[in-house]
C-alpha positions in Angstrom: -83.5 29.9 56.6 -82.6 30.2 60.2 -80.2 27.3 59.6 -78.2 29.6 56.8 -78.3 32.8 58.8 -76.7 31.3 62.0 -73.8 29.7 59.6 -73.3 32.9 57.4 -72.6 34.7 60.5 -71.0 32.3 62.2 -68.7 32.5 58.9 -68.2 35.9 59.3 -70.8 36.8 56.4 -73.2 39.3 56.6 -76.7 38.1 54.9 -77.8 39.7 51.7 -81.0 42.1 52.5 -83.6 42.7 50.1 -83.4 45.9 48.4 -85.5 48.5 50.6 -88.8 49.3 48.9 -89.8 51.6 52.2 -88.0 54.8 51.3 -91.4 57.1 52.2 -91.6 58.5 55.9 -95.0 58.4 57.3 -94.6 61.6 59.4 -98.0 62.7 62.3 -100.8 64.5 61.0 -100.6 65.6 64.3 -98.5 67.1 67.4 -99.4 66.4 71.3 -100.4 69.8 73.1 -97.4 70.3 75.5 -99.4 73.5 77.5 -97.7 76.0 80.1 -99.9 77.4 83.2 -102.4 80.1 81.3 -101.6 78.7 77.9 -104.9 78.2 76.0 -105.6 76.8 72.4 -109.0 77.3 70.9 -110.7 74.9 67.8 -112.7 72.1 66.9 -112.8 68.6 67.6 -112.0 66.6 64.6 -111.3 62.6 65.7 -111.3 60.6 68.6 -108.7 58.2 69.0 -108.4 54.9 71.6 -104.5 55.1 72.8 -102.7 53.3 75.7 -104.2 55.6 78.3 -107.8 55.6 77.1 -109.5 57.9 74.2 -107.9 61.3 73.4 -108.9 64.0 71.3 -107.9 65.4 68.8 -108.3 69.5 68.3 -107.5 71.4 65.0 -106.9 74.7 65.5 -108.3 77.7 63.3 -105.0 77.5 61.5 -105.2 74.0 60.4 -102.8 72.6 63.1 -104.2 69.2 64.1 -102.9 69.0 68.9 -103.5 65.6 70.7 -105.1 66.7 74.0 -103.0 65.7 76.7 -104.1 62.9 78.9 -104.6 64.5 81.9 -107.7 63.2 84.6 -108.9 66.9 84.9 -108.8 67.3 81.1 -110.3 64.2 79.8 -112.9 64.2 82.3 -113.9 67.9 81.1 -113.7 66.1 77.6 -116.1 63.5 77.9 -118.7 65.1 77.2 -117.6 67.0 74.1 -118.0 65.1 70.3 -116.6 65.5 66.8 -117.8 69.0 66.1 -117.0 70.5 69.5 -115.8 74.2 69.2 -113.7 74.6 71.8 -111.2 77.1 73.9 -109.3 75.1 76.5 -106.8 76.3 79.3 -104.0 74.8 81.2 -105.3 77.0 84.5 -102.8 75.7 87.5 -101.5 72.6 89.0 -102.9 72.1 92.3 -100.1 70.4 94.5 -100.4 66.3 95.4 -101.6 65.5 99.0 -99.7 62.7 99.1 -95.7 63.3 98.8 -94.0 61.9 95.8 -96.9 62.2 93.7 -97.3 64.8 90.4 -99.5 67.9 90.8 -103.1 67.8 89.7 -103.2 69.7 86.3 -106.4 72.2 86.3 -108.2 72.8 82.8 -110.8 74.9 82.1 -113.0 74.2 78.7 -115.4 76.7 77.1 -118.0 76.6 74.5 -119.3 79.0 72.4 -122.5 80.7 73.6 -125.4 78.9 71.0 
């Protein structure tokens, strides 16, 4: 196979493709939470997923909008304790600056639960 592609193209020929079967776009069920300082979003958690940085959370909203936690030290570590079923009202509360120079301020979350 490799043999005939090399000398199709070396003839100049491109090789024949299989028809495309894969016409249906898989779009997110979800969007990442992209806060501004004071910006808050209240729900529930609905899934836990394991990403490149670790687990993240996943919050649906009381409008059905499904927002990937961002993956923030401050934030997840608030989050860890908090399961599927966690009603929730997070807020992106200030960015503290780095002590060291170069590095990216220290984002500052606060989480709050409903009073049981």
């Amino acid at each position: 196979m490799v043999t005939e592609v090399r000398k199709l193209l070396n003839d100049g020929e491109k090789p024949k493709m299989a028809k495309d079967e894969y016409t249906q776009e898989v779009k997110n069920e979800f969007q990442f939470w992209n806060p501004e300082i004071s910006d808050s979003v209240t729900g529930t958690i609905v899934d836990v997923f394991s990403g490149e940085f670790g687990d993240q959370k996943i919050l649906e909203t009381e409008t059905g909008e499904r927002l990937v936690m961002p993956n923030h030290a401050v934030l997840k570590n608030l989050l860890q304790r908090f399961d599927v079923g966690s009603e929730l009202k997070i807020v992106y509360d200030s960015d503290v600056p780095a002590k060291q120079k170069g590095r990216s301020p220290t984002k500052m979350y606060k989480v709050f639960t409903k009073v049981q």
